[in-house]
C-alpha positions, 0 to 999 in steps of 0.5 A, spaced: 910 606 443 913 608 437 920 611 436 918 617 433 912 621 430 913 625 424 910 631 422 909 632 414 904 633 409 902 626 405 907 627 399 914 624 399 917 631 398 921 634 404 919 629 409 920 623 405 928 624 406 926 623 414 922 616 412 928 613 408 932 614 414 927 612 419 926 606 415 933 604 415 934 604 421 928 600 422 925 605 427 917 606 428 914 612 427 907 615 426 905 621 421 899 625 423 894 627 420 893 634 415 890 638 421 893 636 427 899 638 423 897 644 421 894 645 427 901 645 430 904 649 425 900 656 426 901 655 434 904 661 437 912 658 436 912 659 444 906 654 444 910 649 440 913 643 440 919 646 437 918 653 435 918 652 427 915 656 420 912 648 418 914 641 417 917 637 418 918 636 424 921 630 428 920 628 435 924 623 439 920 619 444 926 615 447 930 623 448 923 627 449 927 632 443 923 635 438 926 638 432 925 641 425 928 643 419 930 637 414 938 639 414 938 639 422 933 633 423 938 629 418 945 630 421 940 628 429 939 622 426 945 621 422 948 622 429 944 617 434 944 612 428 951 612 426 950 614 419 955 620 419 962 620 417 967 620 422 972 624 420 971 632 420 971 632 412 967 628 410 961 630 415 962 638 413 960 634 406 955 630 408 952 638 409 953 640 403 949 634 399 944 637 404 944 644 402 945 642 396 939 637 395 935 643 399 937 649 393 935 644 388 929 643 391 928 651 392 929 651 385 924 646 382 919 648 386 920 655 383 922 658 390 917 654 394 912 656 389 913 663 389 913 662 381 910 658 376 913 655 371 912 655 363 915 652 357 920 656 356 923 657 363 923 650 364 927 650 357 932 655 360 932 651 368 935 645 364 942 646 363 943 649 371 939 641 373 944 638 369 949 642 373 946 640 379 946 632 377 955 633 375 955 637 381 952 630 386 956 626 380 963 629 380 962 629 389 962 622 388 966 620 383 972 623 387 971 619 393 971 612 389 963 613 386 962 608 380 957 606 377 958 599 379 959 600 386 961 605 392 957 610 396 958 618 394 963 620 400 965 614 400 964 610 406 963 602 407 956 602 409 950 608 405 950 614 410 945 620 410 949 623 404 947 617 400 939 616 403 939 624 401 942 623 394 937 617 393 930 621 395 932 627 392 934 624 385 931 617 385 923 621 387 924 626 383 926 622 376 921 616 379 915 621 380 917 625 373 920 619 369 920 623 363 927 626 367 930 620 367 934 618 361 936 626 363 939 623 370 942 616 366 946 620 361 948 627 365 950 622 372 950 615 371 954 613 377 949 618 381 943 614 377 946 608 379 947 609 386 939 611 387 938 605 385 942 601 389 940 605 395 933 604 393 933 596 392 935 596 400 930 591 402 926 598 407 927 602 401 924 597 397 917 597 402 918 604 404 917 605 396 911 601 396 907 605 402 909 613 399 906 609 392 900 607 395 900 613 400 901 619 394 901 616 388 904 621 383 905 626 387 911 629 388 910 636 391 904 638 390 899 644 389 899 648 384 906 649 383 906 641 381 901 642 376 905 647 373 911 643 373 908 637 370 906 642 364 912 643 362 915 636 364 
C-alpha cells in the first residue's frame, strides 16, 4: 500500500510543492487521473473526501486524513515528517514564504487565469517580480543564506521553506528560461539555493518524472500560452 494519494492536475504547478516534499521524505504515492480528479472536485463538499473548491488534495493512508490546500498540506507534512522549524519564529516564517509563494503564483497567473497577459503588462509586472525575488533573498540573507551555503531560515537540514522556494523559483525559471538570468542578478543566493535543493538525489529523479510526465508545462491552459507570448 502506498503512503499517500495526491489528487492534482498533470502539471508541475501547485501540486509539484507537494511532489517535492513526498519525494524527500522518500514516501510512495499515487496520482489519479484527470477524471477521477475532476470527479471528486465537483462532488457536493459534503460528499467529499475533504470538502474543497479544487486540488490539491492530499490523503494520508497511514492516518486516514485527507486534506486540501497546498499551505495546509505543506505545514501537515512539514509536521509528520519533521521539516518544520522548532522555534515559533521560524515556523510563523515558513508561513509566510507560503503565502508568499501562493500570491506570487496568484499574480503570474494574472489572478488565476481571471486575465491575459499582454506584452505591455507583462512589461509593467517586472519590477514587482523582481521585488518578489529581493523579497525571498533579503528573507534568507538574514537567517545566514549565501550563495555558497545555508538554507533560507536557517535551519541545519532543508525545510518546507526551502522545497517551497525551490518549486516556486526553480520551476518556474526551469519551464520559463528566458527568467533565469532575471533570478540569477536580482537573487543570486536565492537562485544558488534552488539549485542545491534541486540537486538532492529525490529531487534530481523527481525532476526527470515532471519532465517526462509534462513536458514544457507550467500552469497550463490558456493562461500559459498567454504568458509564453509575452515571456
Amino acid at each position: 500500500m502506498t503512503d499517500y494519494t495526491l489528487y492534482y492536475w498533470p502539471v508541475p504547478f501547485r501540486g509539484q510543492f507537494v511532489r517535492a516534499v513526498l519525494a524527500h521524505v522518500g514516501a510512495t504515492w499515487n496520482e489519479l487521473g484527470f477524471n477521477d480528479i475532476n470527479a471528486e472536485r465537483r462532488k457536493s463538499p459534503s460528499e467529499q473526501i475533504v470538502p474543497h473548491m479544487g486540488p490539491p488534495v492530499l490523503i494520508d493512508h497511514a492516518n486516514d486524513f485527507a486534506v486540501s490546500q497546498t499551505a495546509a498540506i505543506l505545514l501537515y507534512l512539514g509536521r509528520k515528517h519533521e521539516l518544520l522549524p522548532n522555534d515559533a519564529e521560524r515556523e510563523a516564517l515558513t508561513v509566510k514564504i507560503i503565502a508568499d509563494t501562493d500570491d506570487v503564483l496568484y499574480e503570474m497567473t494574472r489572478y488565476n487565469g481571471a486575465q491575459m497577459w499582454t506584452p505591455a503588462e507583462w512589461q509593467a509586472y517586472l519590477p514587482r517580480l523582481k521585488r518578489w525575488m529581493v523579497v525571498f533573498e533579503q528573507t534568507g540573507l538574514r537567517h545566514g543564506l549565501s550563495a555558497r551555503s545555508g538554507t533560507l531560515l536557517g535551519t541545519d537540514a532543508p525545510s518546507v521553506a526551502d522545497f517551497t522556494a525551490t518549486v516556486l523559483w526553480g520551476t518556474m525559471t526551469d519551464k520559463f528560461p528566458s527568467l533565469r538570468p532575471l533570478l540569477d542578478e536580482t537573487a543570486p543566493s536565492l537562485a544558488a539555493l534552488c539549485d542545491r535543493i534541486a540537486a538532492l538525489p529525490e529531487q534530481k529523479k523527481l525532476r526527470i518524472k515532471s519532465d517526462t510526465d509534462y513536458g514544457d508545462a507550467w500552469c497550463a491552459g490558456q493562461i500559459e500560452a498567454s504568458l509564453r507570448a509575452v515571456v
